[in-house]
Structure formats: structure tokens, C-alpha cells
Biotite code that builds the C-alpha atoms (Angstrom):
import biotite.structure as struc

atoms = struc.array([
    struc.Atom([-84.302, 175.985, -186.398], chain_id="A", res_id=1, res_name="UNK", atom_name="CA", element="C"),
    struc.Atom([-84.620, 172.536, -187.377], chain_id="A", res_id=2, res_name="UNK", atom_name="CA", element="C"),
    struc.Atom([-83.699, 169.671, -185.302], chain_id="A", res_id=3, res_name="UNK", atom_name="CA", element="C"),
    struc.Atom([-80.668, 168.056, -187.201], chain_id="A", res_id=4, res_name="UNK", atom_name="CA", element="C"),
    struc.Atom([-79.172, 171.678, -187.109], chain_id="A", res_id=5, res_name="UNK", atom_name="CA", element="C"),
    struc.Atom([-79.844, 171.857, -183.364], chain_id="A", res_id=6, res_name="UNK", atom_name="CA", element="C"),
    struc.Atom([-78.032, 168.632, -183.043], chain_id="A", res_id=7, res_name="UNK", atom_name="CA", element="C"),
    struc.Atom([-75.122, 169.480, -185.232], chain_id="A", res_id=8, res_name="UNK", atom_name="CA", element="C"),
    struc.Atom([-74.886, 172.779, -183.190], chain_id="A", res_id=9, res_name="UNK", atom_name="CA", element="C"),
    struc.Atom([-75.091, 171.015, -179.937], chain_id="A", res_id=10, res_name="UNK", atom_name="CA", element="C"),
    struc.Atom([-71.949, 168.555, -181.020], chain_id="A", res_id=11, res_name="UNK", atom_name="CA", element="C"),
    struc.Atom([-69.743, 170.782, -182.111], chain_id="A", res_id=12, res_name="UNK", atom_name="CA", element="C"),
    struc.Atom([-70.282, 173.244, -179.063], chain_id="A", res_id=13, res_name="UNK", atom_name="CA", element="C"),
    struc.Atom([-69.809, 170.063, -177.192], chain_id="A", res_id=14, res_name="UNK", atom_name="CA", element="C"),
    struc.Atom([-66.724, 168.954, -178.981], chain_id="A", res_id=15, res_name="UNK", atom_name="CA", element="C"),
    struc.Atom([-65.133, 172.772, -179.014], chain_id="A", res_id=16, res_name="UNK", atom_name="CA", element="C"),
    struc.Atom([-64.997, 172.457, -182.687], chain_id="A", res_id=17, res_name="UNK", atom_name="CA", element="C"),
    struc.Atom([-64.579, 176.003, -183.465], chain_id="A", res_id=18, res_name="UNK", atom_name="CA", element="C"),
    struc.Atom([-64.574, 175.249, -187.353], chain_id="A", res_id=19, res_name="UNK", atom_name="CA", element="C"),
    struc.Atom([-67.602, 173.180, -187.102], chain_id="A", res_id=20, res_name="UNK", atom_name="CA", element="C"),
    struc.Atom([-69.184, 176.373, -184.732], chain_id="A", res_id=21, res_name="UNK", atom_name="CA", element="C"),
    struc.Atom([-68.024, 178.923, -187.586], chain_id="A", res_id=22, res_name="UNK", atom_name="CA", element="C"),
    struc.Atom([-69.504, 177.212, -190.930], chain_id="A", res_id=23, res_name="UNK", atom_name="CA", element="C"),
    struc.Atom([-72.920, 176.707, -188.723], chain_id="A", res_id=24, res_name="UNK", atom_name="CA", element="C"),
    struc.Atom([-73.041, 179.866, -187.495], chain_id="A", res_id=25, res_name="UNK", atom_name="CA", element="C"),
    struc.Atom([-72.818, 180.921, -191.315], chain_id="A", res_id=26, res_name="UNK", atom_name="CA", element="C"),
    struc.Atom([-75.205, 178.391, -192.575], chain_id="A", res_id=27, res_name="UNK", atom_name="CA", element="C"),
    struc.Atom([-77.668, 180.068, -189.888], chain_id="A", res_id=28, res_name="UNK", atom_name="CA", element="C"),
    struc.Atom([-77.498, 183.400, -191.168], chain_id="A", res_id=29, res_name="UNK", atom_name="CA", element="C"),
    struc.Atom([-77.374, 182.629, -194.871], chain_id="A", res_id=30, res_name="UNK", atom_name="CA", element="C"),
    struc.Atom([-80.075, 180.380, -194.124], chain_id="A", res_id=31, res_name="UNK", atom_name="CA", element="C"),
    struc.Atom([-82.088, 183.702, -192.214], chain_id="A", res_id=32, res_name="UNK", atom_name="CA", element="C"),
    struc.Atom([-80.871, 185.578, -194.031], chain_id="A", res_id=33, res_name="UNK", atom_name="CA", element="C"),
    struc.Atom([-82.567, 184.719, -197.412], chain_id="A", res_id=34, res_name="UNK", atom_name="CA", element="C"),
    struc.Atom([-85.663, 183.237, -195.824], chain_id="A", res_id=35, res_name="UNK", atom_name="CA", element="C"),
    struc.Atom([-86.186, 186.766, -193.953], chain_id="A", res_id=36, res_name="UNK", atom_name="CA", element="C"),
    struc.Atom([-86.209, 188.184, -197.742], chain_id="A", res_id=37, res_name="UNK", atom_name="CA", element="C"),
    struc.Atom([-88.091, 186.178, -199.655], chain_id="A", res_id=38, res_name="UNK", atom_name="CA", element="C"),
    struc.Atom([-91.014, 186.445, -196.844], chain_id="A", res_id=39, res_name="UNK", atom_name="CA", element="C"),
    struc.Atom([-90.756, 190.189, -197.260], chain_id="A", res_id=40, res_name="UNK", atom_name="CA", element="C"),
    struc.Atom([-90.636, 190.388, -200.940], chain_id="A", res_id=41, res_name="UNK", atom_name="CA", element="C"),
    struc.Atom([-94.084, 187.788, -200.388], chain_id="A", res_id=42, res_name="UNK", atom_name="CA", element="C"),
    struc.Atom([-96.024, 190.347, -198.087], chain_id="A", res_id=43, res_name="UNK", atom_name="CA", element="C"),
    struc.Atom([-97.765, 192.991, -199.863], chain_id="A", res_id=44, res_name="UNK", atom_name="CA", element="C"),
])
């Protein structure tokens, strides 16, 4: 996870801004979630 995320993450726990929380929390897995993928489709 990079560090800017972590930081964004951090804030927005901190600030209990449950909108902010959400839209990371779906960046994350998007973000996973097509990384995850593309490594597989790589390995032969």
C-alpha cells in the first residue's frame, strides 16, 4: 500500500470521515483487485 494512501487512510479514520473511509476502501479493492489479475494472467 503506498504511503500517500496510508496517509489519506490514516486522516480520514482520524477525522471519522465515513465518506472519505468508503471511496478508499473502494479505491483499495479496485486497486487489488485488478493488480491481483493482471499478475495472474502474467504467470504461466
Amino acid at each position: 500500500m503506498p504511503t500517500w494512501f496510508k496517509k489519506q487512510l490514516r486522516k480520514a479514520y482520524y477525522q471519522k470521515d465515513r465518506y472519505q473511509i468508503r471511496l478508499l476502501n473502494q479505491c483499495w479493492f479496485f486497486y487489488n483487485q485488478k493488480n491481483c489479475t493482471t499478475e495472474s494472467n502474467t504467470l504461466p
